[in-house]
C-alpha positions in Angstrom: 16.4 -2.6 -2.8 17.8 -5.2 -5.2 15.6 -7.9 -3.3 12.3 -5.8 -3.7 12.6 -5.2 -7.1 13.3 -9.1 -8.0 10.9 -10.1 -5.5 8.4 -7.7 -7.2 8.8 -9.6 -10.7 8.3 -12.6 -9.3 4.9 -11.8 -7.6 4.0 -9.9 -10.3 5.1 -12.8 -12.6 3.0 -15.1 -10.0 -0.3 -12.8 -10.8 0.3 -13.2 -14.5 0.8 -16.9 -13.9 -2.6 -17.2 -11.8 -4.6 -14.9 -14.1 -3.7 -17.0 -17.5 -4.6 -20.1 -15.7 -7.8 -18.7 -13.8 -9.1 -17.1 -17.3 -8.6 -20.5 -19.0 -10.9 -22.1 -15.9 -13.4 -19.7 -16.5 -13.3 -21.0 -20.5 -13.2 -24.2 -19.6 -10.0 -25.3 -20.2 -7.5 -26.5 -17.4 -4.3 -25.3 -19.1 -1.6 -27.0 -16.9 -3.0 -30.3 -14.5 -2.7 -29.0 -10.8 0.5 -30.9 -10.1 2.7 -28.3 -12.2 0.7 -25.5 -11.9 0.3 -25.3 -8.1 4.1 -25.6 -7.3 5.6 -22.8 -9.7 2.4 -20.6 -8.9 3.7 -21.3 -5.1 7.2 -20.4 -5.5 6.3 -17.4 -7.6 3.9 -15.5 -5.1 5.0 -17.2 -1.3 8.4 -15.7 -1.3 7.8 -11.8 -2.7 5.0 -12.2 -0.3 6.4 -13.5 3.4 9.0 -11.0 2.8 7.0 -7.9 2.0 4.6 -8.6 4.9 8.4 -9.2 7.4 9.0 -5.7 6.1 6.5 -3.5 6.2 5.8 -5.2 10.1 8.9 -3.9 11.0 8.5 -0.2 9.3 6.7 1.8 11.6 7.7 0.3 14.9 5.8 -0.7 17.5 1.3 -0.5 17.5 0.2 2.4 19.0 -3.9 3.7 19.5 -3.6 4.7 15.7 -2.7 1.3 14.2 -5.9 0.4 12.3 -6.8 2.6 9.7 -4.1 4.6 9.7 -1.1 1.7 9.6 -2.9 0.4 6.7 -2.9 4.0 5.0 0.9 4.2 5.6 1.7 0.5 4.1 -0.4 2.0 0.6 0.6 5.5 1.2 3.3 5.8 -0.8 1.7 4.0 -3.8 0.2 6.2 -6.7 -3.5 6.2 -6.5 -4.3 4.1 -10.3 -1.7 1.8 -8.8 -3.7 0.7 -5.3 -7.4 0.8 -7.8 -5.5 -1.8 -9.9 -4.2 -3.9 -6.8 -8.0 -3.5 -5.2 -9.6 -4.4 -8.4 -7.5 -7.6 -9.1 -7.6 -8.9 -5.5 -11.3 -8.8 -6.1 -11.7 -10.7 -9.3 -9.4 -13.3 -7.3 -11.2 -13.0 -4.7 -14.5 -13.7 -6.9 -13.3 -16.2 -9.3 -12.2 -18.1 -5.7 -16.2 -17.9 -4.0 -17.5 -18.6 -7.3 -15.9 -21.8 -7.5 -16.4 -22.7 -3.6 -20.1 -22.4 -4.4 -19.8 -24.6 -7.6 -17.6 -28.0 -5.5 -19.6 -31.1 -5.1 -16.7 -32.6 -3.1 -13.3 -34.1 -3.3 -13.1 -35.8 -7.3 -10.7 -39.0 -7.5 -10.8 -41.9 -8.5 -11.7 -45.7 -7.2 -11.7 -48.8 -8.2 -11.9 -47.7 -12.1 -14.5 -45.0 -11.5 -14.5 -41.4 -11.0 -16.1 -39.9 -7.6 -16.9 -37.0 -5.7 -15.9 -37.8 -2.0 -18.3 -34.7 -0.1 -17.9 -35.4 3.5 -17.9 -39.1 3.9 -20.7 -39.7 0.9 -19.3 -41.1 -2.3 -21.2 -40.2 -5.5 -20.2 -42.0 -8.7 -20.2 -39.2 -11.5 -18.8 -39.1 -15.1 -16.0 -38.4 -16.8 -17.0 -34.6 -17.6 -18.1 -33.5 -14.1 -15.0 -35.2 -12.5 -12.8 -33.3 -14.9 -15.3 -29.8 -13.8 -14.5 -31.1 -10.4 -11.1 -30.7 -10.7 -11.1 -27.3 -12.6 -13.0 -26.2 -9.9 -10.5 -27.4 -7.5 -7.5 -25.8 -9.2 -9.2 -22.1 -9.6 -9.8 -22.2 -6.0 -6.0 -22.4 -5.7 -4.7 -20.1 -8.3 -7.4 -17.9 -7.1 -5.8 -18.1 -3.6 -2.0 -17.7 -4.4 -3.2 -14.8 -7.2 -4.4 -12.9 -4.2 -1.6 -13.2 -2.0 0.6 -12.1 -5.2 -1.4 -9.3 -5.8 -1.2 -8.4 -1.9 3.1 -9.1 -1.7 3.3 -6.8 -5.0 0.9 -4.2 -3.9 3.1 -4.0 -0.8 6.7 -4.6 -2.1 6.0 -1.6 -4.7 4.9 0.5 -2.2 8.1 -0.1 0.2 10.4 0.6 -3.3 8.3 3.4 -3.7 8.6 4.8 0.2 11.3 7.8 0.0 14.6 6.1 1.9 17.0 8.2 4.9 19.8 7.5 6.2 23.2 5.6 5.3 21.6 1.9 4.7 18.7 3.3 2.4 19.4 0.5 0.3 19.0 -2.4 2.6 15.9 -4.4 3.3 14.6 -3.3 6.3 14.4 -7.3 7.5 18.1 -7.1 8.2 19.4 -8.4 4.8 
């Protein structure tokens, strides 16, 4: 129960991470270069979320006719209902601040021989020093838009398996084996 809870903190800490750096995108202004923010955004979400989705796989045993719908149900079940509109409604804006900047990329930005480029496929376009750096603000958002998502899917499912009722004499363990 220990490892939920700290596990939980960190994703949630991983969403606060993503959403300060994805609302500073949207202003224009890359906070952190993509070097440092990719990284601890990484090793803030990754881990709450691997084990959350090892743990709720092994809750309900093995798939039966009713696993669709209804196993989905059971991994939010236990969640109060503001709680799962909050996790829905921030996956979306991650979700949308992600497409939005998919539909925005020119192509790969770097830099040769002195001048700043957009790689798209093969075709090399020479641009300026202002849509190189857009380029790249583009480029991060799509990644902090990515791992905000997957934090706000690990917490969404780690607080629902702190918040399922436990039995038995190991209630306290993780149900991964730890």
């Amino acid at each position: 129960m220990i490892l939920r809870r700290v596990l939980l903190v960190f994703a949630l800490g991983g969403v606060v991470w993503a959403a300060i750096l994805v609302v500073g995108l949207l202003a224009g202004v890359r906070l952190l270069p993509m070097a440092v923010a990719a990284p601890v955004g990484a090793a803030l979400v990754f881990p709450a979320f691997v084990v959350s989705v090892v743990d709720r796989s092994t809750l309900h045993g093995p798939r039966t006719r009713r696993s669709g719908p209804w196993r989905f149900r059971r991994l939010l079940g236990d969640l109060p209902g503001w709680a799962q509109v909050v996790a829905g409604g921030s996956f979306f804006l991650f979700w949308l601040a992600g497409m939005t900047a998919f539909a925005g990329v020119g192509g790969s930005a770097g830099i040769r021989d002195g001048q700043y480029v957009l790689d798209n496929h093969g075709v090399v376009t020479v641009v300026d020093k202002a849509t190189y750096e857009r380029q790249l603000g583009l480029e991060q958002r799509i990644f902090l838009s990515g791992f905000g998502a997957f934090g706000v899917g690990g917490a969404t499912l780690l607080a629902g398996s702190i918040a399922r009722p436990r039995h038995g004499p190991d209630s306290d363990a993780v149900s991964t084996g730890q």
